[in-house]
C-alpha positions as CSV (number, residue, x, y, z in Angstrom):
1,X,78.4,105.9,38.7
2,X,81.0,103.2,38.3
3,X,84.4,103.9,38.5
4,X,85.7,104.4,35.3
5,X,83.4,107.0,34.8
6,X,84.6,108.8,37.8
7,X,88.0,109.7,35.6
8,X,87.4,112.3,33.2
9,X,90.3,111.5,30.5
10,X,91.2,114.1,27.9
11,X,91.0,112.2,24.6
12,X,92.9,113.6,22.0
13,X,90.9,115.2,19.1
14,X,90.9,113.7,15.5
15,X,94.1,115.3,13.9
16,X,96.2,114.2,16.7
17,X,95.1,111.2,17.9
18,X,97.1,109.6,14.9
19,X,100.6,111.2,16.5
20,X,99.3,109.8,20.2
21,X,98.3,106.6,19.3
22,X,102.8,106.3,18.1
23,X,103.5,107.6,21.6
24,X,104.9,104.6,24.1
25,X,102.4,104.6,27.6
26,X,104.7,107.4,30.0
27,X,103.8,104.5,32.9
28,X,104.6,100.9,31.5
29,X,106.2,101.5,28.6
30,X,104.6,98.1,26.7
31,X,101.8,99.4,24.6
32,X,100.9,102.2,22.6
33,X,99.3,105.3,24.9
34,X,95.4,106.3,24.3
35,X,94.7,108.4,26.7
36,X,96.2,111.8,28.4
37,X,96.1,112.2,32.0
38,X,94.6,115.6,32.8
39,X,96.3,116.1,36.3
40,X,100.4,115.6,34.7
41,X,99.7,115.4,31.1
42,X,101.4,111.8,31.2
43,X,100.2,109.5,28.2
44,X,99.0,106.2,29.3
45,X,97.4,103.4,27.7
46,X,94.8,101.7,30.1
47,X,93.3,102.2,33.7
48,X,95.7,99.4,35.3
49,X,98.5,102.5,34.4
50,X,96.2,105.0,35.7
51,X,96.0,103.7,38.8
52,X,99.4,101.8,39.2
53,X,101.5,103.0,42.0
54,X,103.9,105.0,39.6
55,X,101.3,107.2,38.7
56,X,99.9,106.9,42.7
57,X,100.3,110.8,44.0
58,X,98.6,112.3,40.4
59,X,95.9,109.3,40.1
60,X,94.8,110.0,44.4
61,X,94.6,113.3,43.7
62,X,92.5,113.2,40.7
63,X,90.1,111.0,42.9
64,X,89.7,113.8,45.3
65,X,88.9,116.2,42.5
66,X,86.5,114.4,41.1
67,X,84.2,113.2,44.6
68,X,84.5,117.2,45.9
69,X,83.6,118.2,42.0
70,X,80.4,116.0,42.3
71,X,79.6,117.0,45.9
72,X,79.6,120.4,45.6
73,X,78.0,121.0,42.2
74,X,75.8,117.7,41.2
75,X,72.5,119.1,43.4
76,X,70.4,116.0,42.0
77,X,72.2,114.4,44.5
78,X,70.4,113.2,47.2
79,X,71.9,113.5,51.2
80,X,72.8,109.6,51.9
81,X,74.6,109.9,48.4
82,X,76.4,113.2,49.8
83,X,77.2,111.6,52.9
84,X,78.8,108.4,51.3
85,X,80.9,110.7,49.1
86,X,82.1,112.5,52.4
87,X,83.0,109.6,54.0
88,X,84.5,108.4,50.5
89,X,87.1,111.4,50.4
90,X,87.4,111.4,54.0
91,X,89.1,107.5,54.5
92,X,91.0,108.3,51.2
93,X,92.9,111.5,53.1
94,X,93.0,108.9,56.4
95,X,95.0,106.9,54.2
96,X,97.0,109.1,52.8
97,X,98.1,110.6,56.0
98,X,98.9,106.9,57.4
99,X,101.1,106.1,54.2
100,X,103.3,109.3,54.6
101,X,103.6,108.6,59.0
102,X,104.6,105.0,58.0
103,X,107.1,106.0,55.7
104,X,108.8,109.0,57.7
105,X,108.6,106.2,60.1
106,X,110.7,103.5,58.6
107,X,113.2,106.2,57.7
108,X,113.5,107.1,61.0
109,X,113.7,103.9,61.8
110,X,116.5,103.1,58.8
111,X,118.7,106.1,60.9
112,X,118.2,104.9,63.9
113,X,119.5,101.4,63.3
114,X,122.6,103.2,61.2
115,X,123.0,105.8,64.4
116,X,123.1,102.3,66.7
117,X,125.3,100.4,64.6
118,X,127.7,103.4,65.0
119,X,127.4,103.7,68.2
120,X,127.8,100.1,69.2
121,X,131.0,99.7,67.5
122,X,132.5,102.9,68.6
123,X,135.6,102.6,69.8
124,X,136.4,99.3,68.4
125,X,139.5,98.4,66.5
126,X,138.1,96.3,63.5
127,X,141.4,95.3,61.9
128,X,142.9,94.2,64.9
129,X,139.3,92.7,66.6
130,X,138.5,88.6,66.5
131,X,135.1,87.3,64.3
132,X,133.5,86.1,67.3
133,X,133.9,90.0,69.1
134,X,132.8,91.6,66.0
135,X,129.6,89.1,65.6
136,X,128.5,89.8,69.3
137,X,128.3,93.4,68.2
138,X,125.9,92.6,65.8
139,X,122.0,91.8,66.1
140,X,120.7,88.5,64.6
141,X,119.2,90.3,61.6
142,X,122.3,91.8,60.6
143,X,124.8,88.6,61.0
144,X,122.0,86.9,58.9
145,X,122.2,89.4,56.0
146,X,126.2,89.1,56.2
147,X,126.0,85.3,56.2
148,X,123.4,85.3,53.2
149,X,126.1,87.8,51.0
150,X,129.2,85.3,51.7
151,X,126.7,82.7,50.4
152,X,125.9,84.4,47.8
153,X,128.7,86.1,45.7
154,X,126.5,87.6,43.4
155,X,123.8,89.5,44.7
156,X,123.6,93.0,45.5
157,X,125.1,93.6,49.2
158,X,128.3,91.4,48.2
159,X,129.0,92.8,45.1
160,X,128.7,96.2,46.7
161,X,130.8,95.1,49.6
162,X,133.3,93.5,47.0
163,X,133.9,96.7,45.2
164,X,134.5,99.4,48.0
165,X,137.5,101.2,47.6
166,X,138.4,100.3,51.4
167,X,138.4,96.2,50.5
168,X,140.5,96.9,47.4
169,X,143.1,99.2,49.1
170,X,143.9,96.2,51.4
171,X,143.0,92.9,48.9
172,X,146.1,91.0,47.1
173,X,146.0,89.6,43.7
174,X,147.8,86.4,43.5
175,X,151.6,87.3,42.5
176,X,152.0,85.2,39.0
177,X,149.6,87.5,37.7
178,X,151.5,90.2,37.7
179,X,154.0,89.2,35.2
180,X,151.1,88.6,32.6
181,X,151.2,90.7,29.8
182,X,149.0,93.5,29.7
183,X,148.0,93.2,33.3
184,X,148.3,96.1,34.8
185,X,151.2,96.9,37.0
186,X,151.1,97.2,41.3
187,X,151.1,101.2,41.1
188,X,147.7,101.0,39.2
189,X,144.2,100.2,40.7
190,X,145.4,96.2,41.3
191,X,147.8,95.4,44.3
192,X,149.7,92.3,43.6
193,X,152.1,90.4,45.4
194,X,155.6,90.0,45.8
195,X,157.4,86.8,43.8
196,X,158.5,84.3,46.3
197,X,162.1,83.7,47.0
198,X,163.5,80.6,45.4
199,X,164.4,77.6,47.7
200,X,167.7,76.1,47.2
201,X,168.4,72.8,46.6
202,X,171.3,70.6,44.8
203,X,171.8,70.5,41.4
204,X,172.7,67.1,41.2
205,X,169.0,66.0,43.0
206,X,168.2,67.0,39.1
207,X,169.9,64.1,37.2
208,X,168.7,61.4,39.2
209,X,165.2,62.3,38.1
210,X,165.5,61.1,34.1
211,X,164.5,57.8,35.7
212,X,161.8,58.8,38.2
213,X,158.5,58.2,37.5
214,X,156.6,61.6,36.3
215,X,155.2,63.5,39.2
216,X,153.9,66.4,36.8
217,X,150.3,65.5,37.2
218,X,151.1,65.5,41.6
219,X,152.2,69.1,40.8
220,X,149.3,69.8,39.3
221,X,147.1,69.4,42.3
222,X,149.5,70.9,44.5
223,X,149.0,74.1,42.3
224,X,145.7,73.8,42.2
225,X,145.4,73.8,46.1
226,X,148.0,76.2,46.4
227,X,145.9,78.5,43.7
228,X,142.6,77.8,46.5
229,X,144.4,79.0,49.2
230,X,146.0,82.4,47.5
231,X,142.7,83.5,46.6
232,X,140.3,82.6,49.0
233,X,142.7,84.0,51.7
234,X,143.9,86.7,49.4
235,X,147.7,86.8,51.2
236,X,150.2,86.6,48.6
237,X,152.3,85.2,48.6
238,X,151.8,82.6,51.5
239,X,155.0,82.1,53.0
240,X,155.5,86.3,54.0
241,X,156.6,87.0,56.9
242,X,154.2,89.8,57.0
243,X,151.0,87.7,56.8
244,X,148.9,87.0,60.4
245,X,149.4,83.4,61.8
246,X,145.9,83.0,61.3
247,X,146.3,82.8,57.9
248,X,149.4,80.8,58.0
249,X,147.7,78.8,59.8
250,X,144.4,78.2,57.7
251,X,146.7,77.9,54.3
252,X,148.3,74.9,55.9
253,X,144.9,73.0,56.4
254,X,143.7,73.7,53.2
255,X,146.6,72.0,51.0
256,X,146.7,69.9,53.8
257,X,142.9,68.6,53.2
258,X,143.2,69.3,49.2
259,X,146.7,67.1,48.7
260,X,147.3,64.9,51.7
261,X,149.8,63.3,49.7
262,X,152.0,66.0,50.2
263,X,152.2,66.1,54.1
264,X,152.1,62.3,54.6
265,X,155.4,61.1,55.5
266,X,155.1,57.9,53.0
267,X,152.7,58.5,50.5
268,X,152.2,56.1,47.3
269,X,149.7,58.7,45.2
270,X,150.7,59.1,42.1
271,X,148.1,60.5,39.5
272,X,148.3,58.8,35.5
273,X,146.1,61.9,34.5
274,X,145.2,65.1,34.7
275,X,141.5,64.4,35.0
276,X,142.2,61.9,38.1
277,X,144.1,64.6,39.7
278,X,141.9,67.4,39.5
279,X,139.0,65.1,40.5
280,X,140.8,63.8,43.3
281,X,141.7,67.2,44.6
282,X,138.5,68.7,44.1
283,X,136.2,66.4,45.9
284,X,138.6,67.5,49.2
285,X,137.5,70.8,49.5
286,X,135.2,71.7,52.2
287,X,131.4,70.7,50.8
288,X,129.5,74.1,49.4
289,X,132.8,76.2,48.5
290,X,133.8,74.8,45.1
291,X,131.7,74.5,42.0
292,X,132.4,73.9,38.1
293,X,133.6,77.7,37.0
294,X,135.9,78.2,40.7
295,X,137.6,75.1,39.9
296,X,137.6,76.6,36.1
297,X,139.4,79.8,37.1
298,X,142.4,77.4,40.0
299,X,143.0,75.2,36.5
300,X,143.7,78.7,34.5
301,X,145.9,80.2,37.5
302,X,147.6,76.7,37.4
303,X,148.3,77.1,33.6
304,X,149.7,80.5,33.9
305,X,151.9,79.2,36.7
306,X,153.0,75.6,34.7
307,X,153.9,77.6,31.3
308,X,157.3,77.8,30.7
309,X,158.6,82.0,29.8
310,X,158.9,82.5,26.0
311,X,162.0,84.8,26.5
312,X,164.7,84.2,29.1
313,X,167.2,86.8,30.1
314,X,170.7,85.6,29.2
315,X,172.7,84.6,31.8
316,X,176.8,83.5,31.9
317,X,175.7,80.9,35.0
318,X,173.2,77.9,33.7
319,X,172.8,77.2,37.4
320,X,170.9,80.7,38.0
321,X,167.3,79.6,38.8
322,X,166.0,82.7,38.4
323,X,166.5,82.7,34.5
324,X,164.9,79.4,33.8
325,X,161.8,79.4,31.8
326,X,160.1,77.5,34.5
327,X,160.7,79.8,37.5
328,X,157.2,80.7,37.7
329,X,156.7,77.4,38.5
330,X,159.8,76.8,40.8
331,X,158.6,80.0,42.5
332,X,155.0,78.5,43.5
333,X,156.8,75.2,44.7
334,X,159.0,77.7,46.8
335,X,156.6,79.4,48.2
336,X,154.6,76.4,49.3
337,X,158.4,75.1,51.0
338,X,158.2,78.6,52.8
339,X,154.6,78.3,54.2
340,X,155.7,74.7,55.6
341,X,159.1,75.4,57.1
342,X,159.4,73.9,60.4
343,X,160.7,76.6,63.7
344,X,164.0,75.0,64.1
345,X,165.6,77.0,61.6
346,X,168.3,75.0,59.2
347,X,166.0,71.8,59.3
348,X,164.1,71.3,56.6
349,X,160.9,69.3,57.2
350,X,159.8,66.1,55.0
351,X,157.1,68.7,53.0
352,X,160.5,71.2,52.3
353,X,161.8,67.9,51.2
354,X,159.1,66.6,49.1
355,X,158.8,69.8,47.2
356,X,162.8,70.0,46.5
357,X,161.9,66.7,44.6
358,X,159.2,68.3,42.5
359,X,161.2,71.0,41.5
360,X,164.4,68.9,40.5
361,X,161.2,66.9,38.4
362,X,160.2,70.3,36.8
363,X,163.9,70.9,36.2
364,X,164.7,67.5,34.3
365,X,161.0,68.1,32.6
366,X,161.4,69.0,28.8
367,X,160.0,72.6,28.2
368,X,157.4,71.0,25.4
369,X,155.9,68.7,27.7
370,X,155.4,71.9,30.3
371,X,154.0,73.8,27.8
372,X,151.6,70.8,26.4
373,X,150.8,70.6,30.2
374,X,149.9,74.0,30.2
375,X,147.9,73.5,27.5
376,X,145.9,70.8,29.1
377,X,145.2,72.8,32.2
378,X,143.8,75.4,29.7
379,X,141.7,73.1,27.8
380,X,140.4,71.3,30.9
381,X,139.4,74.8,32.6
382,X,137.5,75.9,29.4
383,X,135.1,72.7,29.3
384,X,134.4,72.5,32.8
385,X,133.5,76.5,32.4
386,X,131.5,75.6,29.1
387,X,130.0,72.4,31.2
388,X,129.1,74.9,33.9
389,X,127.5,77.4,32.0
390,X,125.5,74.6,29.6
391,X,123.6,73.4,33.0
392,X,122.4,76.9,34.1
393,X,121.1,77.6,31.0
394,X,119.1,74.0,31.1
395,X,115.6,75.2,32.2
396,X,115.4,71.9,34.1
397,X,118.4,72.3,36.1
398,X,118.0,76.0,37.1
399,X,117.8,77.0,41.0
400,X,120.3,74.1,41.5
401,X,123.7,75.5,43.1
402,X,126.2,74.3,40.7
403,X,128.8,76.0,42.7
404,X,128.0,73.9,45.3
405,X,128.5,70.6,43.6
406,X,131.4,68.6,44.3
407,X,131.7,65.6,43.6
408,X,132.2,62.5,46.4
409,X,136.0,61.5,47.0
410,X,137.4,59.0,45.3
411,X,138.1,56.0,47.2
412,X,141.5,55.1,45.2
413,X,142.9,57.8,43.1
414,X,145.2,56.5,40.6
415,X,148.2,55.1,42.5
416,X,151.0,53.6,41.2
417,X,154.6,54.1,43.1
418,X,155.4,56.7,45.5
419,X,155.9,59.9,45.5
């Protein structure tokens, strides 16, 4: 007897097999069911579903049924026959008594590697223990997992790590965010930063830039690094006091790497265009850790920061900084000027310096060509997003990392005075 005749189906009679044959298949839910199973009443539509693994427990019983049905009550049967049947229903309970110790197996197994990651970091102050004490604590397997989620944003461990309610009571969003409208305010589920304090510098450094060359496109890298930095270290601002030195320490070498120009002593870049800058800046970042739509999202955060306030609050005093549309703006350059000050208090350093010249340009900058800036940093963000998106949905180029492509360094970005 083969083996589909082993199965004894219950086929529904003539007046309702019309009513079955409209019923989806209880195990694959593809194809119209034709048959009932008589162990769970579950409609199905072919043996494959019968004996797939969701319908394993009802489907390994059933088989039992049937070989004890035909020992004990088919006496044409001859004793090899009877024997082989045994033996049949015999390996089949062997097997089902492995399955079930493997299983209660690798759960005890799963508790035992939760009960020693417990017990191996008992005692141990995470928040205030190094990277390299934590990683010795861990087994290779489990540093590999961790590396694998960092490397990959989007699958399941890091966006479960990303969303626990312990990470988001301590993670900053970048402070110009706050001010947007509808965003939702610090004592909601977001924690944003503080504004930074305004650096001071002379009025009259102001009217001696109508005749400078424009520096606005300079500025625009700088926010773009500074944008890189906020985020992937999430302190925000940079220049708090409360931040650890490591941090500090690590937001200085990446605007450092991103715009050298800024922390050389007698730098001659100056970028004609956007598009220069931004490709400039970009290929500077450490190779693997920005792609098309990360780059996307720094361009937006420097729009928001670039784009002059609508409404001002009135003031008596034009030389209050803290009413000028571009303050947002002054505030970034401010903050950068704090994260750079040098430990001899009351002298500034040749950065501080250098960013006191920016903000005088942003200050003798007319408020359309700030806004039309803005609008450019918009407009670049949304086609390299569109870009990015195009080439992952080209068959061809899918299981490339985009977000890993950078592109090489430019060997002469467009240069023409100092600044």
């Amino acid at each position: 007897m083969n083996e589909v005749g082993q199965i004894r189906v219950r086929e529904d009679d003539s007046n309702s097999a019309e009513g079955l044959s409209k019923v989806l298949c209880g195990i694959c839910r593809r194809q119209f069911s034709r048959y009932t199973c008589p162990g769970c009443n579950v409609s199905y539509c072919n043996l494959s579903c019968f004996r797939s693994e969701a319908h394993y427990q009802c489907s390994e019983t059933f088989y039992r049924k049937e070989i004890q049905t035909s020992i004990e009550t088919k006496s044409s049967k001859t004793h090899e026959e009877r024997q082989k049947m045994l033996e049949l229903l015999k390996r089949l309970e062997e097997q089902t008594q492995e399955e079930d110790s493997s299983l209660l197996r690798d759960q005890d197994g799963s508790d035992s590697d939760s009960s020693d990651l417990v017990s191996r970091f008992a005692g141990v102050d995470i928040s205030s223990a190094s990277s390299d004490e934590l990683l010795r604590l861990m087994t290779k397997e489990e540093i590999d997992k961790f590396f694998n989620a960092l490397r990959d944003p989007t699958s399941q461990l890091a966006q479960k790590l990303l969303s626990s309610e312990e990470l988001q009571s301590v993670r900053q969003e970048p402070w110009w965010e706050a001010s947007l409208e509808g965003s939702p305010n610090s004592s909601g589920s977001m924690r944003y930063g503080s504004k930074p304090a305004l650096m001071e510098f002379p009025l009259k450094l102001v009217k001696s830039q109508a005749s400078s060359p424009s520096l606005i496109y300079n500025v625009c890298a700088v926010l773009v690094a500074y944008a890189f930095a906020t985020r992937h270290l999430s302190v925000s601002p940079l220049s708090s006091t409360e931040n650890d030195a490591s941090d500090e320490a690590e937001a200085r070498r990446i605007i450092s790497q991103a715009v050298p120009f800024l922390v050389a002593r007698r730098s001659q870049v100056l970028y004609s265009t956007l598009s220069s800058a931004v490709t400039d800046v970009w290929s500077r970042f450490d190779p693997g850790t920005m792609g098309a739509e990360s780059l996307s999202a720094l361009l937006l955060d420097s729009s928001i920061i670039v784009r002059p306030r609508l409404v001002v609050a009135t003031s008596s005093d034009n030389s209050l900084l803290s009413d000028h549309r571009s303050v947002t703006l002054l505030a970034a350059l401010s903050d950068l000027s704090g994260l750079f000050a040098p430990r001899s208090v009351g002298v500034p350093s040749h950065i501080q310096m250098k960013l006191k010249f920016y903000a005088a340009q942003v200050l003798s900058t007319p408020q359309p060509v700030l806004r039309a800036l803005a609008n450019e940093l918009q407009d670049y963000a949304r086609a390299l997003k569109a870009e990015a998106r195009s080439v992952m949905g080209n068959p061809s180029l899918q299981g490339k990392n985009l977000d890993a492509s950078q592109p090489k360094p430019a060997p002469k970005p467009d240069i023409t005075t100092s600044g």
